[in-house]
C-alpha positions in Angstrom: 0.0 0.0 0.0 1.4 3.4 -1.2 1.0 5.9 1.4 0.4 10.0 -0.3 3.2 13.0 0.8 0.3 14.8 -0.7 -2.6 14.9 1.6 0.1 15.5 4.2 2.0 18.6 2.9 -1.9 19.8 2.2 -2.0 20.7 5.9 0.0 24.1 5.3 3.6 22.6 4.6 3.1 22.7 0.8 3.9 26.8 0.7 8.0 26.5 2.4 8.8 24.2 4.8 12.2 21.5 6.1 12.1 18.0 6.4 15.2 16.1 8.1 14.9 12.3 8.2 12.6 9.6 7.2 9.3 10.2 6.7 6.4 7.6 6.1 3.4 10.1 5.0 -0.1 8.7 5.7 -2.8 8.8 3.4 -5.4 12.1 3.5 -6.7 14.6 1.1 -4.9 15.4 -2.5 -2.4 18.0 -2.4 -4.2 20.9 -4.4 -1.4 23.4 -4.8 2.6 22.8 -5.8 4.7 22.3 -3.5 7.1 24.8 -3.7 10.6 26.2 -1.3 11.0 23.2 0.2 14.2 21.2 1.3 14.5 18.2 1.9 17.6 16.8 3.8 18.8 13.1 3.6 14.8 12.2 3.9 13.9 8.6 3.1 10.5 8.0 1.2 9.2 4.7 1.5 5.8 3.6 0.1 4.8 7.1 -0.5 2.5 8.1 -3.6 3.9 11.4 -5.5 1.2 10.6 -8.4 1.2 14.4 -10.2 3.0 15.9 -7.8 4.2 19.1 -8.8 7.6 20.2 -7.3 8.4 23.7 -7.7 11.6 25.4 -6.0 12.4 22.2 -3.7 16.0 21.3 -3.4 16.7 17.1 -2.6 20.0 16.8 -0.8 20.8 13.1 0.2 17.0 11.5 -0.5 16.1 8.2 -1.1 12.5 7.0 -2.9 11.8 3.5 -2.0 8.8 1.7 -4.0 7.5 5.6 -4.4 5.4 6.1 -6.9 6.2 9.2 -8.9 3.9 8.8 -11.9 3.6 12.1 -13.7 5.1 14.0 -11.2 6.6 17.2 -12.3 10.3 19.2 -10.9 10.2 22.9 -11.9 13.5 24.8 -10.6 13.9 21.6 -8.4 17.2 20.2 -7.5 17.5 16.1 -7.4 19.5 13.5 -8.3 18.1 10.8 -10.7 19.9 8.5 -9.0 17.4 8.7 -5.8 14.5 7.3 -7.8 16.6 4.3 -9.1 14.6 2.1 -6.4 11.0 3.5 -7.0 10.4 0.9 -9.8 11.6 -2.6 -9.7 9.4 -4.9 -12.3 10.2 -5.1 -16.0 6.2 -4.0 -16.4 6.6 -0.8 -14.9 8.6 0.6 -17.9 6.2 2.9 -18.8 6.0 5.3 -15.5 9.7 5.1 -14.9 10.1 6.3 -18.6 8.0 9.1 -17.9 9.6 9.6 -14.6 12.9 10.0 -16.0 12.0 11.9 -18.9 10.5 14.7 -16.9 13.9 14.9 -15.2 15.9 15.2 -18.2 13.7 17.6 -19.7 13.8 19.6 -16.2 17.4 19.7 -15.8 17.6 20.1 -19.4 15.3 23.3 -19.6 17.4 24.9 -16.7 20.6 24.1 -17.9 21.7 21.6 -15.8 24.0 18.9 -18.0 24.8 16.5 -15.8 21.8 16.2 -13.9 20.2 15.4 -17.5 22.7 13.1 -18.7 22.1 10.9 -15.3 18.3 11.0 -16.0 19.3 10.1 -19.8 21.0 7.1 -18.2 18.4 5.9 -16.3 15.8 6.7 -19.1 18.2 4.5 -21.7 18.6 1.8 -18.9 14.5 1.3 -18.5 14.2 1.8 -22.5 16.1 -1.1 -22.6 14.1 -3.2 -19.7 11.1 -2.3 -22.0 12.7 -3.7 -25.0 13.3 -7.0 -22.8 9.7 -7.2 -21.3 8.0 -6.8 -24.9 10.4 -9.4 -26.0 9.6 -11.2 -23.5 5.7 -11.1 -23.9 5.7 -11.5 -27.0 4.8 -8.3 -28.2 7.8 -7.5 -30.0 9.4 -10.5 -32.9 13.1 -9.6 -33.0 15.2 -9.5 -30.0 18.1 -7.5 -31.8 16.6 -4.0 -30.4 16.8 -5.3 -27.3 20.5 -6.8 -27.5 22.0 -4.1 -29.2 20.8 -1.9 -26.6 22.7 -4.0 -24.1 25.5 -4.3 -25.9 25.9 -0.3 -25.8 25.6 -0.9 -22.0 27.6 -3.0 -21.5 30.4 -1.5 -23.4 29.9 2.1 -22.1 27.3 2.4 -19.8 25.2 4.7 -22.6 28.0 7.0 -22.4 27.7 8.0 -18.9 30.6 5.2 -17.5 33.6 5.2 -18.5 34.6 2.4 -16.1 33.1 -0.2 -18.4 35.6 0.7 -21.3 38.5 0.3 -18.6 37.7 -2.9 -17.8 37.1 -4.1 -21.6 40.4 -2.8 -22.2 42.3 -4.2 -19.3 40.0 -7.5 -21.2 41.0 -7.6 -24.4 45.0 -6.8 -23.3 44.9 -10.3 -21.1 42.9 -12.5 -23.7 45.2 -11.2 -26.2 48.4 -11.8 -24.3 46.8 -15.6 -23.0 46.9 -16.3 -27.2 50.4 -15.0 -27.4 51.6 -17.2 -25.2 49.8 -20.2 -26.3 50.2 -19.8 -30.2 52.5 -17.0 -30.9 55.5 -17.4 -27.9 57.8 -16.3 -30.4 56.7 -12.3 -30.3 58.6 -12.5 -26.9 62.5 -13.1 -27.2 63.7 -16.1 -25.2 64.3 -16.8 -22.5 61.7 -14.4 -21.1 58.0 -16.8 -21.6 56.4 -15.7 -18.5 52.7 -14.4 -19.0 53.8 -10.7 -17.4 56.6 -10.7 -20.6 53.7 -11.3 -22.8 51.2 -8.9 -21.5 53.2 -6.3 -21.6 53.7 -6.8 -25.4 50.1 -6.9 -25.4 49.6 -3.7 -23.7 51.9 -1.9 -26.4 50.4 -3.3 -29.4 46.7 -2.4 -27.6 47.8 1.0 -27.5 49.6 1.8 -30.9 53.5 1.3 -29.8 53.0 -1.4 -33.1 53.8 -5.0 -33.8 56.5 -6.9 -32.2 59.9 -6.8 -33.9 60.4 -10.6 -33.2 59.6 -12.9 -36.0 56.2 -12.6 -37.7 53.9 -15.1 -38.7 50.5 -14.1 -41.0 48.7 -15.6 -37.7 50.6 -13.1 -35.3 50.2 -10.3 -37.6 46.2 -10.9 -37.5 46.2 -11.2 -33.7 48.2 -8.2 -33.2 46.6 -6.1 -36.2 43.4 -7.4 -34.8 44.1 -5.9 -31.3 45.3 -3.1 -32.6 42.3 -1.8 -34.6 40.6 -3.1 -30.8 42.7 -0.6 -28.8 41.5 2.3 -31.7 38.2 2.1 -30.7 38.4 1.7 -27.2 40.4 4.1 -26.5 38.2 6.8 -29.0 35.2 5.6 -26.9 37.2 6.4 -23.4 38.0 9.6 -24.8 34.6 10.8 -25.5 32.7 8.9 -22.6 34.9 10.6 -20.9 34.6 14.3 -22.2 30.9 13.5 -22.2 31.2 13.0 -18.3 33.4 15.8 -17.7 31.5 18.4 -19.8 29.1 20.9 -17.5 
């Protein structure tokens, strides 16, 4: 049972008013009016039904929405981070209200200028665009699961842009699986006597990022692997650049 912040803040709160802690707001009459100059500071919402409520002016400092329900709720000069609804929806079938939820926030922040706010709600927005995609595969209402998989392959590789992280750890990937098939096929791109798997990784990390291919004899098999992990290391490391640009830019 959702319990409504609304009939409560109806009382005479709704006008300017601070909350510190967790609150658990019982049911009672709709809020009529916005609620506007408002802080909230490191408040916990649990259960509680924002349907259409309109936040104008509030600021959100350390919140938390647990199983909330903010369905059509609007953020006009309001201060939040995305990341505190990440918990208000849990099941694939509730794609539609957190899509609108997190459209409204990156059209907020957008409007008032806000970049990074927006690209967080973008993230979450992307992330539940691609739980949709999974739930109408899944039902049956949508034929081809390539959407769906080529949405989480851009996830997977850089977190839709917004973490960089990923494209560290495929890099720090690709270098080990590439030095694991040196040293099982290609032992020669590492002069003797030096065959220990730290010799060939760091080949591996050079060739990854551009130093070229080894100068040790060359076999067409070698040159593939290493031209193959080269063209690799290209892309990664132009997708790490601008991931993160993107997540450094205001």
């Amino acid at each position: 049972m959702r319990h409504r912040l609304r009939g409560v803040l109806s009382t005479g709160a709704n006008s300017a008013g601070r909350f510190t802690g967790e609150y658990l707001f019982p049911s009672a009459a709709s809020l009529s009016q916005p609620l506007s100059m408002s802080v909230f500071t490191k408040c916990k919402f649990i259960n509680v039904d924002l349907t259409r409520t309109k936040f104008v002016n509030c600021f959100f400092f350390g919140c938390d929405f647990e199983n909330c329900d903010p369905y059509y709720a609007s953020f006009e000069n309001t201060e939040v981070n995305p990341v505190s609804f990440k918990d208000c929806y849990r099941l694939d079938g509730d794609w539609n209200k957190a899509l609108v939820l997190f459209s409204e926030l990156r059209r907020s922040f957008l409007s008032s200028g806000d970049g990074r706010l927006s690209r967080t709600a973008d993230y979450y927005f992307r992330l539940w665009q691609h739980r949709r995609l999974y739930h109408l595969w899944k039902s049956k209402q949508m034929s081809g699961f390539l959407p769906w998989f080529w949405s989480l392959c851009l996830w997977l590789l850089t977190g839709y842009g917004e973490r960089p992280a990923h494209l560290f750890i495929w890099a720090l990937g690709v270098i080990s699986a590439a030095a694991a098939v040196y040293e099982k096929w290609f032992p020669f791109v590492v002069p003797a006597p030096k065959h220990g798997y730290l010799d060939f990784w760091y080949v591996s990390f050079q060739v990854f990022f551009g130093k070229g291919l080894s100068a040790n004899l060359q076999t067409i098999g070698s040159s593939i692997a290493q031209v193959g992990e080269f063209g690799c290391g290209l892309v990664l490391i132009a997708l790490l650049i601008a991931s993160v640009t993107r997540k450094l830019s205001p």
